[in-house]
N, C-alpha and C positions, 0 to 999 in steps of 0.2 A: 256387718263386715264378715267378710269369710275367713276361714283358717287360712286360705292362702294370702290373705291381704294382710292377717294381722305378721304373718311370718317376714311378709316382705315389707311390713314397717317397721320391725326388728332392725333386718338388712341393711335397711337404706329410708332416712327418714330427716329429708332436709326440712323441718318447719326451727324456725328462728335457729337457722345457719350460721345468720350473720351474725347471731350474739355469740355462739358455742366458741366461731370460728379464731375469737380472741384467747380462747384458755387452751388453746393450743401452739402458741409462737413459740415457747419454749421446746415442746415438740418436734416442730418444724426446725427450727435450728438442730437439734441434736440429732435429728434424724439425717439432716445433708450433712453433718461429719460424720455419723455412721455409714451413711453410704458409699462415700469416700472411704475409709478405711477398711470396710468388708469388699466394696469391689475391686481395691486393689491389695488387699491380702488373697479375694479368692483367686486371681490370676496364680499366684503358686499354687495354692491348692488344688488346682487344677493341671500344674506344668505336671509336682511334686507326684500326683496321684495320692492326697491326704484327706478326699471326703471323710473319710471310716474317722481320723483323727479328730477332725472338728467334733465329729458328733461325741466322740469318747471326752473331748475336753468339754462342751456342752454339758456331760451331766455331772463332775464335779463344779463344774461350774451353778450348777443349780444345787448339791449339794452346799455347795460354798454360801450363796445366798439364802438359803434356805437356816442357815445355823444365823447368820446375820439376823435373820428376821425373828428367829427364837431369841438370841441374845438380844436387840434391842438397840444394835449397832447398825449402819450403813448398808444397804442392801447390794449398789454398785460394788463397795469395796469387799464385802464377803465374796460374790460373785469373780472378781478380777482376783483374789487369793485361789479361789476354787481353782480356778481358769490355770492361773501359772502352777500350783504345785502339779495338776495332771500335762499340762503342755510339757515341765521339766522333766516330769517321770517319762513322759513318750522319749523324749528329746536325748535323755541319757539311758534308759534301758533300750530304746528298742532304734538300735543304729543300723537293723538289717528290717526288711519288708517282712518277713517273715515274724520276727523278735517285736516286731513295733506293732502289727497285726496282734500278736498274741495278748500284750501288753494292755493296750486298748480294748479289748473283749475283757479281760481281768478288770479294769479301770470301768468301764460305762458300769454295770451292773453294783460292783460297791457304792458308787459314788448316786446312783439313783435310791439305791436302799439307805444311804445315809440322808439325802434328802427328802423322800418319803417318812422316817424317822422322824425328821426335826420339824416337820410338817406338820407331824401328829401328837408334836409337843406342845404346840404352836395354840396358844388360847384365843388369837388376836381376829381381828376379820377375814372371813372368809376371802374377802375381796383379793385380800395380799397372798392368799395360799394360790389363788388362782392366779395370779398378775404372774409370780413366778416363772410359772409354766407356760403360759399364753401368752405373755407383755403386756404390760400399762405404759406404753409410752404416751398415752391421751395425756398421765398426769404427771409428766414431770415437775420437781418442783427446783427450786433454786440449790440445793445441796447437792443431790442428784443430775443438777447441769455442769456443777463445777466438774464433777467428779466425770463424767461424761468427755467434758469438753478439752480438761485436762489431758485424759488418757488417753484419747483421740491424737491434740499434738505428740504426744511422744510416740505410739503409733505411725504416726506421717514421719517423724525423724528418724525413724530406726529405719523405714521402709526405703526413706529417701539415700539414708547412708550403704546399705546394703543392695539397693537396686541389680547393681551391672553384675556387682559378684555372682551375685544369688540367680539372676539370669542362668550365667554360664553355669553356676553349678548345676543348677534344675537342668539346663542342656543335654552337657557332658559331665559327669561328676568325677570321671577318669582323667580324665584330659584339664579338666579344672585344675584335681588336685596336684597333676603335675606342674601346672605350669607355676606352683606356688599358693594356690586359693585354698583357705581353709574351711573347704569344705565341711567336715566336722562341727567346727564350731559355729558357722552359718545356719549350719543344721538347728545345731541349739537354741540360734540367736533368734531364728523365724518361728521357730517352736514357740518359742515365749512372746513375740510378738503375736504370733496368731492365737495364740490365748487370753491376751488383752481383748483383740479384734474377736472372739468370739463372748467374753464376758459383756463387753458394751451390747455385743449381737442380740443377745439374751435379754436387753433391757426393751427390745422392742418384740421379739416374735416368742420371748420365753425359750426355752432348753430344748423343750419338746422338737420345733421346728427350726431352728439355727441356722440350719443349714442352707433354709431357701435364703439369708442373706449372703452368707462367704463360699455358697456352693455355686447354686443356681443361676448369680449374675455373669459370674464371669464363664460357666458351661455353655450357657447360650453366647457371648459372645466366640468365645470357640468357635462354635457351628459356621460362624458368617466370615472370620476372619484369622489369618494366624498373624499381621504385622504384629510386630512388638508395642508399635505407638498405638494403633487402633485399639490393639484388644484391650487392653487397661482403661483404655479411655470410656469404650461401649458397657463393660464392666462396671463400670462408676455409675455409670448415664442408667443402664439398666438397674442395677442396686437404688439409686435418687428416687427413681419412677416407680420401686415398690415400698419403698417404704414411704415416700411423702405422699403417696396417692393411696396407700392402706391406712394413711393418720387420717385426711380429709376423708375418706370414706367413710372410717371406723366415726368417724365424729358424728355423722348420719342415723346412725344404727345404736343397738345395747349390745350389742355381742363384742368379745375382745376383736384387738386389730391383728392380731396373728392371720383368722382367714382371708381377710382382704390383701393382707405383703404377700401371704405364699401362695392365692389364687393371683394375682397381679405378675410373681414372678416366673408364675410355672407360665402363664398364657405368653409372656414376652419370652423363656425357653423355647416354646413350643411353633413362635412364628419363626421364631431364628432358625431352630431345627427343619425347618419346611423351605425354609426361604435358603438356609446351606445344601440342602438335597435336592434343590430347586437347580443351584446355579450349578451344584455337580455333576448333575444330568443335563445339562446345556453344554458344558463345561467336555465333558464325556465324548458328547455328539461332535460335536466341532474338533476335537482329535480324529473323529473318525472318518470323517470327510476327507475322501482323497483331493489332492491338490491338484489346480491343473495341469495338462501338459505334460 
């Protein structure tokens, strides 16, 4: 066997599939409500213009778990505390783009050096210092699905209660607050939402990559669509297809499932992207066609 063959049975490596294929259902479920929740949280994060947020809520978020894992407690719930104390610090310090920018650069680097920290306190398997960073959603276990599946629903309820507001504030946030919308506190409310939806995030692609879940699905469907119905939907659908098709992969292989969700979602970005600059330049052409007569 050559070095290239042994790499690519690392990769990709179906021999008794069909046995592996059972120790992952729990996976599989927690993965399609994560899908759902990241690809209809990243629709705001994409109206809001809050990529830079996720990623600064991401690393207390991994600080958060990462002290869980030192103490000996919950790794989901260290992770979901990390998540909400930096989503609430964004959410009430930094009320201007500028102030929430600054906030978030102060925030990402503490909350990495505190999880780097509790890493290196951390006596336990290597495995779990890695899982962190990169996901182990291969091993979910039944604690870790309550906790998942739990936080997931109130996720969907928040999202579901807020919908129409939170549209129009993302719109117009002028024109919102006059007409009565509390914008402010909507601000606060999705902050903390989206810090749930990035702690569950982290349960599959780790801190590190976060972002290909509540970023990258709903960017690409941007590219192809602006309806209100569509894009959410493609978002979901897109989100589904990297993570359920990074577990079935990863199952293949020894390497974590993080490269296969964020090679899966960048290639589905990247045909949308082509496929929206496709129909812009058709799109283009056909205005410029004199009409007859």
């Amino acid at each position: 066997m050559t070095a290239a063959d042994g790499v690519w049975q690392q990769i990709f490596n179906f021999d008794n599939y069909g046995e592996l294929l059972v120790l992952v259902r729990n996976s599989l479920v927690a993965g399609a409500a994560l899908g759902l929740i990241g690809g209809l949280a990243g629709v705001f994060v994409i109206r809001r213009d809050l990529p830079f947020a996720v990623h600064g809520i991401s690393e207390l978020s991994f600080a958060g778990a990462s002290a869980a894992l030192l103490l000996g407690a919950n790794v989901v719930a260290g992770s979901i505390v990390g998540s909400l104390i930096a989503a609430g610090t964004i959410g009430l310090l930094g009320s201007r783009a500028r102030d929430g920018n600054s906030v978030i650069g102060i925030l990402m680097p503490f909350g990495l050096g505190l999880g780097v920290l509790f890493l290196a306190l951390y006596k336990g398997r290597a495995a779990n210092k890695f899982g962190i960073l990169t996901g182990q959603i291969v091993a979910v276990d039944t604690p870790q699905m309550s906790w998942l599946l739990g936080t997931s629903a109130l996720v969907l309820i928040a999202l579901a209660v807020m919908w129409r507001p939170l549209t129009f504030a993302s719109a117009d946030p002028e024109v919102a607050e006059a007409r009565g919308v509390p914008v402010r506190a909507l601000s606060l409310a999705f902050m903390v939402v989206l810090g749930l939806a990035v702690a569950l995030s982290v349960q599959i692609v780790g801190a590190l990559l976060v972002l290909t879940l509540v970023v990258t699905p709903a960017a690409a469907a941007a590219r192809i669509t602006v309806s209100p119905v569509v894009l959410p939907v493609l978002s979901v659908v897109f989100a589904m297809a990297a993570i359920e098709g990074g577990i079935l992969l990863a199952l293949g292989g020894s390497i974590p499932i993080s490269p296969y969700v964020t090679t899966i979602s960048f290639a589905i970005y990247v045909v949308c992207r082509l496929a929206g600059s496709y129909r812009n330049r058709r799109w283009g052409a056909r205005r410029t066609v004199p009409e007859p007569g």
